[in-house]
C-alpha positions, 0 to 999 in steps of 0.5 A: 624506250622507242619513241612513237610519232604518227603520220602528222608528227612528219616534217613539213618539208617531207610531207610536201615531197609526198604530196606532189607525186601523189596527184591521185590522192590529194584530196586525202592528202589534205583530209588527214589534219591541219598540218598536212593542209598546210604542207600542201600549200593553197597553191597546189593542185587538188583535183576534185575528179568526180560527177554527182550523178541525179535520179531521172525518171519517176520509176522506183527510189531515187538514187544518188552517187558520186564518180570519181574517176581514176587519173589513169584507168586502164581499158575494161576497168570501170570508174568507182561510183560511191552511193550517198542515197538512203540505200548507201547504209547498206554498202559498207564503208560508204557514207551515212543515207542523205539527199543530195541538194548541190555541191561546191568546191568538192563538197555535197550539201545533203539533206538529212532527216527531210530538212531537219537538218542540212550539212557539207559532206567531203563524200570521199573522206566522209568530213562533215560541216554543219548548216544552220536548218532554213525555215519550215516549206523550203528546200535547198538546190544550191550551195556556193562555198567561199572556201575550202569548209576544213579552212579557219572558220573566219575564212569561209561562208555559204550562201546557197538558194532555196525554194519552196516546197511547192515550187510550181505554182511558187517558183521564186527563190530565196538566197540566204548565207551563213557563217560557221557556227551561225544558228540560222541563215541570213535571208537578202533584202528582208522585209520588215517581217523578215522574209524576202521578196522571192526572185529567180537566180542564174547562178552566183561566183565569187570574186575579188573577195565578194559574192557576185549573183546573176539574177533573171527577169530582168537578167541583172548582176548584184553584188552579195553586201553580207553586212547590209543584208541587201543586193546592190544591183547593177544598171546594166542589163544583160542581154538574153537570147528570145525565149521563143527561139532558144533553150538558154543557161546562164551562169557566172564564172570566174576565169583568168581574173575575170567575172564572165557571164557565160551563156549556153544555148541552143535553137530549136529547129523544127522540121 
């Protein structure tokens, strides 16, 4: 009787031996189960090559796609784009219609049924994580992962920011994180009825195992204490060029084990 074994029977050390001469489909290589995640190893390098392209103008649907460019493309080839909009359900083979609302470490946060229900997609495999749903008038724009979502659930947490619905006579933000398996979010520096005090964000890093965010007016650093619920803000201010004289962006990253504040601008010359 022939013995049959399938593809994650194979011995570690030959999974590796694949893996490292196949760069351009390592993502995949580490969606096919927990055995090969751990023949790559955490130090191995998975290249996420892709850009979430946004609608721009009010003219017709808005449409989302992903790019994932190859490593190695030859002249007149063009980069394969995947659809993840409403009208992606009828392109076969393509992931089921969502809203893209962010993404991190690979992963689409999308917005199914209009925030009835909110997930983490893999849009190259199509792996899904549930999120708990956020309250009733907010929208999520961000997400910030900790780890891989396919890692043990112990080992990962979203945080992400949300906003209101009516963001221009509202524009606070709210910032909130999660756990697997969590049935809702848990919102910083609740009030006693349990909503926050609404603050604009910059951007947030982790980093030496905690959640750094950037807040603005004023530009201050916390640090992201999930046991407490609560921002501990720091007592430096961090210095912004004028408003009147500069488009700004700031956000946090992490480099060469170091936090960075990274400041993009540009000055507007009138002539």
């Amino acid at each position: 009787m022939t013995e049959r074994r399938d593809w994650g029977s194979i011995e570690g050390g030959l999974l590796r031996d694949i893996f490292v001469r196949l760069h351009a489909d390592a993502v995949r290589f580490r969606r096919v189960c927990r055995g090969w995640r751990v023949a790559a190893g955490a130090s191995a390098p998975v290249p996420r090559p892709w850009f979430v392209s946004q609608p721009s103008g009010d003219d017709g649907p808005a449409r989302h796609a992903f790019v994932q460019p190859a490593e190695r493309r030859r002249r007149g080839t063009r980069v394969r784009t995947v659809r993840v909009d409403a009208a992606a359900a009828a392109v076969a083979g393509e992931c089921p219609p969502a809203c893209v609302r962010g993404a991190s470490r690979g992963w689409l946060a999308v917005d199914v049924d209009e925030g009835k229900r909110l997930l983490l997609r893999d849009p190259i495999s199509c792996a899904e994580a549930p999120l708990p749903a956020f309250d009733a008038g907010y929208q999520l724009f961000d997400v910030f992962l900790s780890d891989d979502p396919l890692a043990p659930p112990g080992r990962w947490m979203a945080f992400a920011f949300f906003r209101r619905d009516d963001s221009i006579n509202n524009p606070g933000h709210v910032l909130a994180f999660c756990r697997p398996g969590d049935a809702e979010w848990a919102r910083f520096d609740p009030n006693n009825d349990g909503q926050q005090q609404t603050r604009l964000y910059r951007g947030l890093e982790f980093f030496g195992g905690r959640a750094y965010v950037l807040l603005a007016n004023p530009s201050r650093l916390a640090v992201c204490d999930v046991e407490a619920r609560r921002l501990v803000m720091s007592s430096v201010r961090i210095p912004s060029p004028p408003t009147w004289e500069w488009n700004a962006q700031e956000r946090l990253v992490e480099c060469g084990g170091d936090l960075l504040i990274v400041q993009v601008s540009r000055r507007l010359e009138i002539r």
